[in-house]
N, C-alpha and C positions, 0 to 999 in steps of 0.2 A: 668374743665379747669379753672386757675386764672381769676380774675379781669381782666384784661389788653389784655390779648388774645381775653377773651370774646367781651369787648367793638371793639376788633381791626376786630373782624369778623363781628359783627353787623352794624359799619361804612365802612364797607371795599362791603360788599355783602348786602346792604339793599335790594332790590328787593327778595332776600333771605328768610331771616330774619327779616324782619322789617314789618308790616301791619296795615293799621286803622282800631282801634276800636271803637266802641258806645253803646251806651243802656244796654243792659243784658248782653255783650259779654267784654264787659270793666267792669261793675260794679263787675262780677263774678270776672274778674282777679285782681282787685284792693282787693279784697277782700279775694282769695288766701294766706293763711298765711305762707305757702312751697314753694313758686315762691322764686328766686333767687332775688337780691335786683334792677338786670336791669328789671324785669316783667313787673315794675311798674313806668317806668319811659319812658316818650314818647322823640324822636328825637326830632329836628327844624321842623320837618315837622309833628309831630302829628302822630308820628306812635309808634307803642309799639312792642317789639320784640314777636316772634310766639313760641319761647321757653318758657314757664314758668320757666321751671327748668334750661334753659341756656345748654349750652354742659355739658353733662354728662360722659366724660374721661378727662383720665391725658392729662397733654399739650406734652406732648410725641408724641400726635397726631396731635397740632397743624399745624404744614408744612402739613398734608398727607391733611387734611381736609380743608386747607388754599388753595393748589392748587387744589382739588376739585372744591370746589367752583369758583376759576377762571375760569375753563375748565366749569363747568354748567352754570353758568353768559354768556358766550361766548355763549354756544348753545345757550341759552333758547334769548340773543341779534338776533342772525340770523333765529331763529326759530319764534318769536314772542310766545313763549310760556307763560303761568301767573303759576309759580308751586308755589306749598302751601306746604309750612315747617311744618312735623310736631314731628320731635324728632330726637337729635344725640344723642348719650350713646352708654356705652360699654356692650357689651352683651357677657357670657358667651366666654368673653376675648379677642371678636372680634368688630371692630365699626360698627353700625348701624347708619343707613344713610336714616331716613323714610323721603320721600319727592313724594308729589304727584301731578297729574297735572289734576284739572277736565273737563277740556274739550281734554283731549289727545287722543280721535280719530273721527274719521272722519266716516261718513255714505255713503259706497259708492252706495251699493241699499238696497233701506229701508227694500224688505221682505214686508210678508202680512201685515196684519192687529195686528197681535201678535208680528213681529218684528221675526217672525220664517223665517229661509232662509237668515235674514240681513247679508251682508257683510263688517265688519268694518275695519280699518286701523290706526293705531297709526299715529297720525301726526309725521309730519317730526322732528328729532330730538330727540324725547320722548324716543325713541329703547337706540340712542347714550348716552344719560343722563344717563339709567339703567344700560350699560354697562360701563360707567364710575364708578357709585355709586361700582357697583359689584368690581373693579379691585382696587376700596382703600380699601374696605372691607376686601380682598384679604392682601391688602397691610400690613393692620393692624397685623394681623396674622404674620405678622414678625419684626417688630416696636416696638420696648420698649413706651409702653403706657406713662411711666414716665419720660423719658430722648430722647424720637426720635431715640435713635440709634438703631443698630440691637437685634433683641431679637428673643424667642424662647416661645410656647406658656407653659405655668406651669399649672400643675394640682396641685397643694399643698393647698387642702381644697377649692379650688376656682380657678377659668380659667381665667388667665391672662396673658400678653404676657412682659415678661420682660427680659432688657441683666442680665448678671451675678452680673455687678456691683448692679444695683437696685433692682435684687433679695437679694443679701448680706442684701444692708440696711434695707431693707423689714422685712427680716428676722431677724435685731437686735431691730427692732422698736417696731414689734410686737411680736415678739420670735415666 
């Protein structure tokens, strides 16, 4: 994804994407020669984004992933949830959307001593978040990764999802 998109998701979804760092966990990323040029650069608030590598597809996906993130920012406001970002990219010509949430469930009887017989429960909200993530993913799958508009997914040496127009240029760019 450009410059501009990048910075506009990072400002836009900080509780997302944004995180403090310190001691080992800063000096590694500072130190990262592959991080993206936002890696390394902290907000007003001292926080550094949780991508190194920044979004990883064309801005084609920008909208699917921009209204994501509003709809997960809403639960995760009504839910009181803390989720931990850890990778967007395009996979095998579909988006991935790794985001995790470490305390997302609940203990409702412990079970013995081993934790054998526990019965646990996904906090509230957690379920809805995955079923969002799944239904851009979904979405992707028919999204021209490179222009947003309708596409179709392409096997030609590699799995990508593009319309006709952006196959064409694809195809004079790289032959």
């Amino acid at each position: 994804m450009n410059d501009q998109n990048t910075a506009r998701m990072y400002v836009t979804f900080p509780s997302l994407f944004m995180e403090r760092m310190e001691g080992e966990a800063l000096d590694a990323r500072l130190a990262n020669e592959y991080g993206n040029k936002f890696a390394k650069q902290p907000d007003r608030e001292g926080r550094y984004p949780c991508l190194p590598y920044g979004f990883e597809c064309g801005d084609g996906w920008y909208k699917l992933l921009f209204q994501l993130c509003e709809n997960i920012t809403h639960v995760v406001r009504i839910h009181d949830l803390k989720p931990c970002m850890g990778q967007v990219k395009e996979k095998f010509g579909l988006l991935r959307f790794y985001l995790r949430f470490p305390d997302d469930v609940v203990v409702v009887e412990p079970g013995d001593d081993c934790v054998r017989g526990a019965v646990v429960e996904r906090k509230a909200g957690v379920e809805l978040i995955y079923r969002l993530i799944h239904e851009a993913e979904r979405q992707s799958g028919i999204t021209c990764m490179r222009c947003g508009k309708a596409g179709v997914m392409r096997t030609n040496g590699w799995h990508h999802v593009s319309c006709d127009a952006c196959e064409a240029l694809q195809e004079t760019e790289f032959g």
